[in-house]
C-alpha positions in Angstrom: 5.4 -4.8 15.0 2.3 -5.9 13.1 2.0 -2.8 11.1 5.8 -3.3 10.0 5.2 -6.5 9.0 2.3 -5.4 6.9 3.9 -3.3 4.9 6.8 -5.9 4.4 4.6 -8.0 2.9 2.3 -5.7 0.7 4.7 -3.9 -0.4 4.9 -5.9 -3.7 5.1 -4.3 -6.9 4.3 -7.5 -8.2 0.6 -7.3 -6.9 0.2 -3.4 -6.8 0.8 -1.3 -8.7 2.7 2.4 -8.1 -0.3 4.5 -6.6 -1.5 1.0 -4.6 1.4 1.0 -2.6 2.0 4.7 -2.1 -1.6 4.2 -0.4 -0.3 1.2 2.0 2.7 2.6 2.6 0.5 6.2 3.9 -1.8 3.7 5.7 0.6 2.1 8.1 2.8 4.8 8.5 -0.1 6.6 9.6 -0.7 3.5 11.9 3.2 3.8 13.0 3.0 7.6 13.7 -0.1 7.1 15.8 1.3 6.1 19.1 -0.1 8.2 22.0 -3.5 8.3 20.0 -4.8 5.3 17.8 -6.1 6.4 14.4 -9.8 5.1 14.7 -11.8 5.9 11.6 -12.2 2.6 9.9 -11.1 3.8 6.3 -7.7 3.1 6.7 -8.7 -0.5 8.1 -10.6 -1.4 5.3 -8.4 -0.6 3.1 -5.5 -2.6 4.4 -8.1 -5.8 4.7 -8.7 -5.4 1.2 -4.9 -5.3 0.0 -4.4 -8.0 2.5 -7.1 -10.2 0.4 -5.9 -9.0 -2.4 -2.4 -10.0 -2.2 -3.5 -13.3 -0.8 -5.8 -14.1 -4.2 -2.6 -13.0 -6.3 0.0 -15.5 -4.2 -2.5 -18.2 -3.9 -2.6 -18.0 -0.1 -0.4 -17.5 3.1 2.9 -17.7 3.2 4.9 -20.0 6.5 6.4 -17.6 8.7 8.4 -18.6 12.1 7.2 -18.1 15.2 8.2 -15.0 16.6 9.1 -15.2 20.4 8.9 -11.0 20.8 5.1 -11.5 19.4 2.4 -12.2 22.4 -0.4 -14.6 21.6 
């Protein structure tokens, strides 16, 4: 669910540009495809924490989202 959501969000060719987001969309899908066996190397994490900061410097912060019931705190 998180994963999804991360690519809903970066994927803004607003921010990124073409080969940036072939890159996050690779990255969680090969978070997505990774069920029975967790990818571990920290690349890909690093990565996605860096577009993640990125993004956030471009939109001048967070953006409000509801709370959603399906999501475990």
């Amino acid at each position: 669910m998180l994963a999804s959501y991360i690519l809903e969000i970066l994927n803004d060719n607003e921010v990124f540009n073409p080969d940036s987001l072939l890159e996050i969309k690779s990255d969680v899908n090969t978070l997505l495809t990774s069920k029975y066996e967790p990818y571990l190397e920290d690349d890909l994490y690093d990565r996605l924490a860096d577009r993640v900061i990125e993004w956030h410097l471009a939109k001048n912060g967070p953006i409000k989202r509801a709370i959603n019931p399906n999501l475990y705190r």
